[in-house]
Structure formats: C-alpha cells, structure tokens
Residue, then its C-alpha position, 0 to 999 in steps of 0.5 A: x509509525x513513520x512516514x517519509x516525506x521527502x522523496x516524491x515516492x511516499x509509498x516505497x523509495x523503490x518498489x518493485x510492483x507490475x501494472x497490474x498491482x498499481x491497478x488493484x492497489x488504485x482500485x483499493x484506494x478509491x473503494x476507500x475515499x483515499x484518492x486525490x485528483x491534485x496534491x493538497x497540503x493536507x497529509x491525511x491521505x497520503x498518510x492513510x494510503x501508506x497505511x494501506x499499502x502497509x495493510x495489503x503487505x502484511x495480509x500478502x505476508x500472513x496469508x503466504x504464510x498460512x499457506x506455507x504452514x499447511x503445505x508444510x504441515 
C-alpha cells in the first residue's frame, strides 16, 4: 500500500466531494478514535484515515455494484 506524503491533501490530490460527505466521512473518523485536534509527527492515523476513506470507496463501488446486478438481472 501507498501513501503519499507530500502534498497537504493526504487523502485524495483532488477530490470531488459536497459538505455533506466531509460531515459523514468526519463522523466515520471520530466513531473510529482517528481524529487529531493538532498534526503530530506520528503517521498512524493519518495512515489509518486514508484506509478508511479507502474502505468507504470500495463499499460505495461494491454496493453500487450489486444494485446494478439486480436491476441488470
């Protein structure tokens, strides 16, 4: 797995996302002990975050998916 580290947007370099997504993935974030109210030098959750926007993709993507199958089907 890779994680880029140089740019101040560590989640996606240029994401397309409505407050309402930033308010959910924000409420995902804290339910999971990932929020910082100051940036540390430790990368842990940083890292654990951009799993987890990883994770709320490939849910999105899969359950898209099943619905396209059934309607498909």
């Amino acid at each position: 797995m890779t994680f880029c580290y140089e740019c101040h947007e560590e989640l996606l370099h240029n994401p397309v996302l409505i407050p309402e997504d930033i308010s959910r993935f924000a409420e995902l974030v804290k339910k999971r002990g990932l929020s910082e109210d100051t940036k540390t030098e430790n990368r842990e959750k940083i890292a654990r975050r951009i799993m987890l926007f990883h994770e709320v993709i490939a849910l999105g993507l899969r359950a898209l998916q099943e619905q396209a199958e059934k309607s498909n089907g």
